[in-house]
Each structure stands twice: as C-alpha cells, then as structure tokens.
FINU-319016 format. One line per field, with one value per residue (C-alpha): residue number from 0; x, y, z; residue in three letters. Coordinates in pm, 1 decimal, padded with zeros to 6 digits, always signed. Layout:
// residues N
resi	(NUM	...)
east	(X	...)
north	(Y	...)
up	(Z	...)
resn	(ALA	...)
//
This chain:
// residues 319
resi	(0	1	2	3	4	5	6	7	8	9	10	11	12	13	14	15	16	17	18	19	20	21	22	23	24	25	26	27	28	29	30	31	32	33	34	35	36	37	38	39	40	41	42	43	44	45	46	47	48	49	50	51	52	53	54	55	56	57	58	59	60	61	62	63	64	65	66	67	68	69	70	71	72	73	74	75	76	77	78	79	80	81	82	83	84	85	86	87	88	89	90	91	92	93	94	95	96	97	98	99	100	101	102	103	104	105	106	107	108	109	110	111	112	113	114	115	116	117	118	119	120	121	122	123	124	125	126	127	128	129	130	131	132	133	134	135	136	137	138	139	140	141	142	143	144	145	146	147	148	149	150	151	152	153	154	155	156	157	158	159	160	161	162	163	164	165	166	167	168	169	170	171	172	173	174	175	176	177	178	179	180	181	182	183	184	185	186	187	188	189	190	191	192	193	194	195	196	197	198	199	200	201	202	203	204	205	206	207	208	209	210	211	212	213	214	215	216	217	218	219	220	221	222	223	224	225	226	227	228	229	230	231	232	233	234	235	236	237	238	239	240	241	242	243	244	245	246	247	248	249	250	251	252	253	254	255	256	257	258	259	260	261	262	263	264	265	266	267	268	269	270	271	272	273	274	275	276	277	278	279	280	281	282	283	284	285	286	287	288	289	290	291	292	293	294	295	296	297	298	299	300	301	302	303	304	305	306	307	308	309	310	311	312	313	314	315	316	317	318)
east	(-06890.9	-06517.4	-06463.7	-06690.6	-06516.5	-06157.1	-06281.3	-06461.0	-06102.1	-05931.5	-06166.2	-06128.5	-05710.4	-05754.3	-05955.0	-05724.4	-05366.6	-05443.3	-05583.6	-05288.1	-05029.6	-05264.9	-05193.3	-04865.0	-04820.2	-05028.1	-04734.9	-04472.4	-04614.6	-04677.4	-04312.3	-04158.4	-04382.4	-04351.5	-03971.6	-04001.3	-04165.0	-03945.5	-03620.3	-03773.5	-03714.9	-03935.3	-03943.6	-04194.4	-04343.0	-04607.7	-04822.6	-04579.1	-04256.7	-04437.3	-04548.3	-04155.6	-04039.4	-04322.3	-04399.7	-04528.5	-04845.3	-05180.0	-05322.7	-05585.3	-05292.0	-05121.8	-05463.7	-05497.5	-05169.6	-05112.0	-05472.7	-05353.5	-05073.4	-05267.1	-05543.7	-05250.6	-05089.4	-04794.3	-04781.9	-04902.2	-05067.2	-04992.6	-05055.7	-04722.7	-04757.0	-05064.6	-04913.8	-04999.6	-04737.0	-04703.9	-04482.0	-04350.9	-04479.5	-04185.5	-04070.4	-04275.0	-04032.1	-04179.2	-03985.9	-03967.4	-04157.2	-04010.7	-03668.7	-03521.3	-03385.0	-03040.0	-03177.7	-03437.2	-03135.0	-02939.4	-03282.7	-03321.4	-02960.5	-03005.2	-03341.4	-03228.2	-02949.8	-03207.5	-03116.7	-02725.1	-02747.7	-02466.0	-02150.3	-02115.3	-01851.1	-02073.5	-02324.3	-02101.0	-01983.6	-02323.1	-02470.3	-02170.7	-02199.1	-01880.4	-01828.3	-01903.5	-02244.6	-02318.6	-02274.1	-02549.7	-02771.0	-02716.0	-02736.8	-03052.2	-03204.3	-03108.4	-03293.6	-03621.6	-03565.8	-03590.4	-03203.0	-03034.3	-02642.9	-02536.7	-02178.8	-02048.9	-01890.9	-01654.3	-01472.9	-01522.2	-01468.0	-01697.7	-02052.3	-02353.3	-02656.4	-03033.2	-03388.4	-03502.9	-03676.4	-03526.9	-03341.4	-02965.4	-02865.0	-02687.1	-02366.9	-02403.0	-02462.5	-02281.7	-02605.0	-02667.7	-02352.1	-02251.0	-02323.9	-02249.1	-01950.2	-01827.4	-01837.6	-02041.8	-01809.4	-01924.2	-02305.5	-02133.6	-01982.1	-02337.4	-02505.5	-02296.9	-02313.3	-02674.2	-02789.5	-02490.0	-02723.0	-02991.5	-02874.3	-02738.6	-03074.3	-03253.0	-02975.2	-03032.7	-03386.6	-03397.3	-03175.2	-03353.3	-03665.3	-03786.6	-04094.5	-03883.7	-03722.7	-03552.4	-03172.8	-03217.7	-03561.9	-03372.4	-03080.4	-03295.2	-03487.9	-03166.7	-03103.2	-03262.3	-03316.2	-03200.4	-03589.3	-03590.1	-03301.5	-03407.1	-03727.9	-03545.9	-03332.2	-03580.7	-03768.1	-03508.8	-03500.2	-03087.0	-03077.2	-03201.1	-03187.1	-03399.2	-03205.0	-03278.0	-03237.3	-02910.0	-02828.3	-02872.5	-02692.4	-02419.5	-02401.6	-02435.2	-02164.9	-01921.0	-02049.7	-01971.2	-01609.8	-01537.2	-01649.2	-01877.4	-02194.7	-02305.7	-02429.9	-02703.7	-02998.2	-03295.6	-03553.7	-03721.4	-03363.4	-03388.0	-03052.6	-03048.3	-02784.8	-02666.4	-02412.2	-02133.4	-01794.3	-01595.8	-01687.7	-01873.6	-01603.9	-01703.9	-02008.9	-02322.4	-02380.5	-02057.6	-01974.9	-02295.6	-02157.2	-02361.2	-02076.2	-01807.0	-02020.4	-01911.2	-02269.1	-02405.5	-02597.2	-02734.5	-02914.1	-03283.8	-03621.7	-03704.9	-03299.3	-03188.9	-02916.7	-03079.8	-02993.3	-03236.0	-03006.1	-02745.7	-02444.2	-02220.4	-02519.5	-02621.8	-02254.7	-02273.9	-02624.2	-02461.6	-02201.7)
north	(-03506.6	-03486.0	-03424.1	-03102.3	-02994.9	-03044.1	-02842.4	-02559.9	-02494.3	-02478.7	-02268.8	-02043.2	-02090.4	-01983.6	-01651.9	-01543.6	-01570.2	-01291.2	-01088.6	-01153.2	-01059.7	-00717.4	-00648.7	-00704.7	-00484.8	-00192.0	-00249.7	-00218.7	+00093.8	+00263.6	+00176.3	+00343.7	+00654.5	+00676.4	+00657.5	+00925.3	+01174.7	+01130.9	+01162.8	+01482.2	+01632.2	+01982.7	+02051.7	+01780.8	+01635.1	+01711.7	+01486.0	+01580.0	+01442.0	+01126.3	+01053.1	+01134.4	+00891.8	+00631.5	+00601.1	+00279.9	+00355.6	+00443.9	+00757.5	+00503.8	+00346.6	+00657.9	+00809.2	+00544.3	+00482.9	+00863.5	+00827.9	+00593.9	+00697.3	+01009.2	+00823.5	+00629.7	+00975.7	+00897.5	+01183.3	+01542.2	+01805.4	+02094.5	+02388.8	+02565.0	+02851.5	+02706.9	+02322.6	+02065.9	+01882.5	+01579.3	+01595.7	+01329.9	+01385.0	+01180.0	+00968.8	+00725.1	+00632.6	+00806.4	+00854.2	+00487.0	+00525.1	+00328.3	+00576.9	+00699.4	+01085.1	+00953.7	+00766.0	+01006.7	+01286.3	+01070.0	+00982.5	+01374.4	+01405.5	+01105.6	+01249.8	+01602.5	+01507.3	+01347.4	+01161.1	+01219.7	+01060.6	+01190.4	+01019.8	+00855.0	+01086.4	+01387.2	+01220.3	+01149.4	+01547.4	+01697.5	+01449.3	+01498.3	+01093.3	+00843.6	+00592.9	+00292.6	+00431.4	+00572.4	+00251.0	+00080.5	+00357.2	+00311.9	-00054.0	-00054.7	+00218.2	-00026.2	-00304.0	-00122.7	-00034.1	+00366.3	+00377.7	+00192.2	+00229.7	+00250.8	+00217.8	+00550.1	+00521.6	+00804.6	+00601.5	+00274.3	+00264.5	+00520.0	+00459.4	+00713.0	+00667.8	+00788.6	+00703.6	+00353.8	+00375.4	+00721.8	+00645.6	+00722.5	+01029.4	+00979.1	+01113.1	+00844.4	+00571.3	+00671.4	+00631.5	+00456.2	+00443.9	+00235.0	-00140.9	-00324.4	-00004.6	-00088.0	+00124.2	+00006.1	+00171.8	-00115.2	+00003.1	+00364.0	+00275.2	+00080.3	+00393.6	+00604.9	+00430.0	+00395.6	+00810.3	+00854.9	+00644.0	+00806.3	+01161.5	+01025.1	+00877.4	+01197.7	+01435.2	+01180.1	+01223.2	+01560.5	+01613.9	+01368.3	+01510.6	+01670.0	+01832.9	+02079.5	+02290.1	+02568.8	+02450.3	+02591.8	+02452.7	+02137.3	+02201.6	+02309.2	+01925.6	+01745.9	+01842.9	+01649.9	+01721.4	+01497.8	+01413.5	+01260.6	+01020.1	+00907.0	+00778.6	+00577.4	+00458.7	+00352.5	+00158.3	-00008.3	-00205.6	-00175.3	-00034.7	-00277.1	+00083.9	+00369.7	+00662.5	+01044.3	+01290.4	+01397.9	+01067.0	+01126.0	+01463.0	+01316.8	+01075.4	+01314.8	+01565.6	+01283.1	+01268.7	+01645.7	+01588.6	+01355.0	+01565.3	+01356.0	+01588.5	+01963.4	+02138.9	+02493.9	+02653.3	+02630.1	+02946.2	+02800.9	+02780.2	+02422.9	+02195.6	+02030.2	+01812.3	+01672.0	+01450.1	+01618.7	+01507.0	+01829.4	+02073.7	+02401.0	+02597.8	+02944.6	+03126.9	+02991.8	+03280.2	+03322.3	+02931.4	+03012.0	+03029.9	+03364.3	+03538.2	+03491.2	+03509.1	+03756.6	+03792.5	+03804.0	+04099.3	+03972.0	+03680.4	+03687.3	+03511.6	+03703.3	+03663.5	+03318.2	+03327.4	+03251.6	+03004.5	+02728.6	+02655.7	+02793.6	+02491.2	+02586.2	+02604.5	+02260.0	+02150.2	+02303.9	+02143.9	+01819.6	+01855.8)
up	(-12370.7	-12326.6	-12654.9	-12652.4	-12337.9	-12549.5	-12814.9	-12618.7	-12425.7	-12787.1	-12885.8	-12594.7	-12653.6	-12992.5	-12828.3	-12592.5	-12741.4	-12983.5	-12707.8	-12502.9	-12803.8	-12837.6	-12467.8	-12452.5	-12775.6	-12575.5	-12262.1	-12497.3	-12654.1	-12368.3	-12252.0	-12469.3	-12519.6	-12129.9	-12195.1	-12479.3	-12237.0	-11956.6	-12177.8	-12274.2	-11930.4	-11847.7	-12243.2	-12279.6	-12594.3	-12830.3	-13078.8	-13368.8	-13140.9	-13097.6	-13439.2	-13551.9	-13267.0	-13280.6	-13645.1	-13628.7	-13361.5	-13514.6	-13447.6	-13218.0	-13092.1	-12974.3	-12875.9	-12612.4	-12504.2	-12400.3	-12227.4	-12006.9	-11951.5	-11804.9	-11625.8	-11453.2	-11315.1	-11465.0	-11752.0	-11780.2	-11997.9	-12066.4	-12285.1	-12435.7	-12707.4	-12833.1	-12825.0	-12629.4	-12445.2	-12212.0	-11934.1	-11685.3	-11364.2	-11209.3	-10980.4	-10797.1	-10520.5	-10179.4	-09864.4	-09700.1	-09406.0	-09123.8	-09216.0	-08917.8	-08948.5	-09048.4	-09326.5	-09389.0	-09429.0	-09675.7	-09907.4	-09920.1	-10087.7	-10308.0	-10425.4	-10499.1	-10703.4	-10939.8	-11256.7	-11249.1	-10904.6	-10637.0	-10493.3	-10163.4	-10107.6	-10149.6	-09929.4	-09636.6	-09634.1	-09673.8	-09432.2	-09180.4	-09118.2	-09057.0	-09327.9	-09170.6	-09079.0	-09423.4	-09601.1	-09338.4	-09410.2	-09787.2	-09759.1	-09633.3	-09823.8	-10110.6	-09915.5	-09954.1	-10324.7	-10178.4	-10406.0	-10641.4	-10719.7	-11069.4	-11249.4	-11419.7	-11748.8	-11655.8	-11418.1	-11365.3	-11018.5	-10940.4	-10776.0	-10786.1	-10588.4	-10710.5	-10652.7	-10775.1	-11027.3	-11175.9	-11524.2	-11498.4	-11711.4	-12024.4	-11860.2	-11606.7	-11854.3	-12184.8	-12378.7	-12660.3	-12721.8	-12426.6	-12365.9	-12045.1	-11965.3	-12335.0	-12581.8	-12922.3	-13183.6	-13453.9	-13343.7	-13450.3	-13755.6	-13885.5	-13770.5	-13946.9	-14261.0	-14254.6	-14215.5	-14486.4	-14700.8	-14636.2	-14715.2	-15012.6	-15117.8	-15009.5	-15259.8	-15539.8	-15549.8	-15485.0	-15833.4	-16017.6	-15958.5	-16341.3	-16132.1	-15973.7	-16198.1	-15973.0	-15901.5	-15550.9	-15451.5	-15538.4	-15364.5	-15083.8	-15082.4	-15054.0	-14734.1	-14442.4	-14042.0	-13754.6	-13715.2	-14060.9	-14023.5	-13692.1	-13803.0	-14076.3	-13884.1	-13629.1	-13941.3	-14032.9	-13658.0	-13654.0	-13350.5	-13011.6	-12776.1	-12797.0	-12981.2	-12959.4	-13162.1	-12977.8	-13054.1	-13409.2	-13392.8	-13326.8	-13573.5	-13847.7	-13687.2	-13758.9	-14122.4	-14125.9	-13970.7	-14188.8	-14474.8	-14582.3	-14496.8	-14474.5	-14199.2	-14203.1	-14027.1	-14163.4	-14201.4	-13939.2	-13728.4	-13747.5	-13836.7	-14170.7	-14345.7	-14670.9	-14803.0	-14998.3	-15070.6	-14940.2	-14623.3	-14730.5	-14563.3	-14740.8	-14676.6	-14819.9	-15078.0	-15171.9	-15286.0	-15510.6	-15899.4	-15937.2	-15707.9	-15928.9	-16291.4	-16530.8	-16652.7	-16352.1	-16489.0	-16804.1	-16604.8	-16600.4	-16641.3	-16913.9	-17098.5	-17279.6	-17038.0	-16654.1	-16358.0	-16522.0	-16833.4	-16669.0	-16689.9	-16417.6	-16196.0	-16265.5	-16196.3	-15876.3	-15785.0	-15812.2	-15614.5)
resn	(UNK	UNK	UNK	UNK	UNK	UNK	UNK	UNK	UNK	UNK	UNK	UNK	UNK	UNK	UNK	UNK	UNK	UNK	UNK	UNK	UNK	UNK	UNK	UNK	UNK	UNK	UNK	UNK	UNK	UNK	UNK	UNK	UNK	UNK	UNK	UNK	UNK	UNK	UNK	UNK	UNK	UNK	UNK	UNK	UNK	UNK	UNK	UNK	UNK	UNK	UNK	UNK	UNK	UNK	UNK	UNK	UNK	UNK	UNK	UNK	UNK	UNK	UNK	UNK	UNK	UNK	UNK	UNK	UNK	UNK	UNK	UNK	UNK	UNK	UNK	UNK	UNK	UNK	UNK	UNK	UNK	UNK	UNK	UNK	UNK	UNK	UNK	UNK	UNK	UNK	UNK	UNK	UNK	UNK	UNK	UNK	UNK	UNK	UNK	UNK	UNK	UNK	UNK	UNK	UNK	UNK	UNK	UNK	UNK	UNK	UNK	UNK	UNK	UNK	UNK	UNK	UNK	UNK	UNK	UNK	UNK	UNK	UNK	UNK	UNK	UNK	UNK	UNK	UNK	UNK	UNK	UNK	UNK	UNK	UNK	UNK	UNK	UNK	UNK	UNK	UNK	UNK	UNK	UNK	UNK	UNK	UNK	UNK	UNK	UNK	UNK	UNK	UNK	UNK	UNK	UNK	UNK	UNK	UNK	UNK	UNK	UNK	UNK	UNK	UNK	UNK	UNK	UNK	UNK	UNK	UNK	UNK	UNK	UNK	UNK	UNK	UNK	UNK	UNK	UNK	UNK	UNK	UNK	UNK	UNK	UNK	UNK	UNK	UNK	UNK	UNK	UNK	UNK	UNK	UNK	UNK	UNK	UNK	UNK	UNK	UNK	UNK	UNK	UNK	UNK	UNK	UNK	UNK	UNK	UNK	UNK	UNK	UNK	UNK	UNK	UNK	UNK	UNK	UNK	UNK	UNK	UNK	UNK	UNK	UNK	UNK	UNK	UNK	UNK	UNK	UNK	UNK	UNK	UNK	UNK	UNK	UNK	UNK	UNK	UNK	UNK	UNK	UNK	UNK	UNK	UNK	UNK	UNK	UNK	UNK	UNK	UNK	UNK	UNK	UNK	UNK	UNK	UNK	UNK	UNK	UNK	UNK	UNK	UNK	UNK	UNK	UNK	UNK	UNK	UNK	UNK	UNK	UNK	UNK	UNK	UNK	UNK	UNK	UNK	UNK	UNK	UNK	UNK	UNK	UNK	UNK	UNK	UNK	UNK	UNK	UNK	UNK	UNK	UNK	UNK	UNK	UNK	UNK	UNK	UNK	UNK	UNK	UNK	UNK	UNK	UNK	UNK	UNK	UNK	UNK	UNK	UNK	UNK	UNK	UNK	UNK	UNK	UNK	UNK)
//
C-alpha cells in the first residue's frame, strides 16, 4: 500500500517538473518580449522586430506570449502603414491613495518626468517645498513603492527619482555598457571582436560564392545591417544583458573608426556595414575602378573586355 502511494507521488514528480520548466520558460519569454516593447518607446514593434530580437521563440511561442501579454493589459495593438505594432501601454504605478496634496504634488512631478526620472532639486523648486519636508515626502512615497531612486552614471553623486516600476533610461543607467556604475570596456572589446567576425565571415562568403557572378551583386552581399549582427550575437549567449540595436550601432561605429569597417545607406535607407581594412573616404562611385579605366568605353556584355573578367575589378572586390 505504501509502496503504491511512493510510486504514485514519483509519478506525479516526474509530471510536474517538466510542466514547471515549460512555465517558467513562458515567464521568461514574455519578460523579455515585454522588455522589447517597452524599450521601443511610442515607435512600437512589429512581428518582424521580434523574430530579429527573439530568434529563438517559435512562431507558437511568440503567438502566445504576445497574447498574453495583451489579455493582461499590459501591451497594445496597433495598426501603422499597414503593420501591426505592439505598444506598451505603461506604467502600472497609480497615485497612492492615502497621499495627502503635498505628496500628491510631488508624485505628479516624479511621474511626468517619466523614464529619465527628475532631480530632487528640480522637485523642491517646482513644488516650492523646504528640504527637510521634501525628503519626508520622498521617503515615504518610497515606503509605498509609488518611487524608487536610482544612481546616475553621469555623476555619481547624483540621485533621480521616477515611478517604481518605470525602467531607468539608458542615459540614467549607461546601458549595456554599464555594470554596477562601472563601465564594461572588456564586455566592449569581446563585442567588438565578435560583429568584426561576423562581417568578416559575411565578406568571405559573399566572394566565395561561384553562384553569383556579378562583382557588384557580390560586393553588395558582403555587407550586413545592425539587425543581422545582433541576432548573432544574441545566439552566441556572450552577452548576460539585453542589447538593442543602438547598442549594436555602436559597436560597429567603432569598427568604422577604427577602420576596420564601412559604412552606406541602403536603397531601402537602411544602414549596412562591412569589414575592410581602410575607410572608404571617397565617394562610392568614384573609388569604383570603372572611373579611372582607360577603356571604360570598350566595356560591354557583348565585348571580351567587361566587368566579369575584368582583373582590376576583381582586385577591388576583394578589398
């Protein structure tokens, strides 16, 4: 009898740990698609944005996270040029309701200055209170969890207040970049090192591909958008913090100051890169061999002599 008993609670043991690893899964997902949205401030996000960010989700997986997240009131949709987008609705923090109008007049500032938060000495002159009687007020604003003070990486010494469950703005918190007030420049450096990689890996198979014949369409391949590094980067698991595409941006304008990388507009006006060991610091067309080839005009599909056999245009395409 007590052995059945034994074996039906291992059995049910053995039921609900994997349900219980599923549902913590489905709270981390939704985490950090919640984050996502809210990062993307009254721009929002679409279903392409979160498959770039969240490559890892299902469509099922993603399907049902932003669902809830919806049924919980704590995203949006809306319609934008034909594109739907999810929106945070914000924060959750309402007034505190036992506030007197002292404390009610202080909340109001806090909560207007939003996610870069606002200092106490901006508080005490648009207020009009006395210091002493400010920090109460703040103190037990705090008390309730109405605010929350947070550390500015600007100056060390300086305290902003926001709502409580707002997330500080980068400015306010450094970023990724920042740990603990530190800044991570060996987080920078293995960034750094890992999107020049990946360029470089994107050029080399962009020349090495024998499909594409066309110097330029290859050319064209070997260059890469922020999107695309992020989401190997973001395989890879080197990074502990959530990065954005800023983030990213960033990165890869060091490459370019470093000369290391090159920088252009797509058609569709969005910004590419790829390694290179100098800076294109002419114009695009003009640092093309065919503006300084003396038989420029012999060169044609239908001539011997045309950019696919042409050498100095296959030096230049490895460059």
């Amino acid at each position: 009898m007590s052995t059945a008993i034994k074996r039906g609670h291992s059995d049910n043991l053995t039921d609900v740990a994997p349900a219980a690893k599923k549902a913590r899964e489905s709270e981390t997902a939704e985490q950090r698609v919640l984050e996502i949205i809210k990062n993307s401030g009254n721009k929002g996000v679409s279903d392409e944005d979160l498959i770039r960010a969240c490559p890892v989700l299902t469509i099922e997986e993603r399907v049902d996270v932003v669902n809830k997240l919806i049924t919980s009131n704590a995203i949006t949709l809306h319609k934008v040029k034909d594109t739907l987008r999810y929106k945070y609705k914000g924060p959750t923090t309402s007034t505190p309701g036992d506030a007197n109008t002292e404390e009610l007049v202080v909340f109001n500032l806090i909560r207007d200055s939003g996610r870069k938060g606002i200092w106490i000495r901006d508080v005490r002159i648009k207020s009009n209170l006395g210091l002493p009687r400010l920090k109460k007020i703040l103190k037990s604003l705090e008390t309730k969890k109405a605010i929350k003070a947070v550390k500015s990486v600007a100056a060390s010494r300086k305290i902003v207040y926001m709502l409580f469950d707002l997330e500080p703005d980068s400015s306010i918190t450094g970023g990724a970049w920042y740990s603990n007030q530190e800044f991570e420049s060996e987080f920078i450096e293995i960034l750094t090192k890992h999107s020049y990689k990946f360029l470089e890996a994107k050029k080399s198979k962009a020349l090495k591909n024998t499909t594409i014949r066309s110097p330029l369409v290859k050319y064209n391949t070997s260059y890469a958008t922020a999107d695309r590094v992020l989401e190997f980067i973001s395989k890879t698991g080197i990074s502990k913090v959530r990065l954005t595409v800023e983030d990213i941006i960033s990165i890869l304008d060091l490459l370019v100051y470093d000369g290391l990388a090159a920088k252009r507009v797509n058609s569709e006006g969005k910004i590419e890169y790829r390694s290179t060991k100098t800076l294109l610091n002419r114009i695009a067309v003009s640092f093309l061999p065919c503006g300084s080839c003396p038989v420029i005009k012999r060169c044609s599909d239908a001539n011997q002599l045309n950019c696919l056999n042409c050498k100095h245009m296959k030096i230049w395409t490895t460059i």
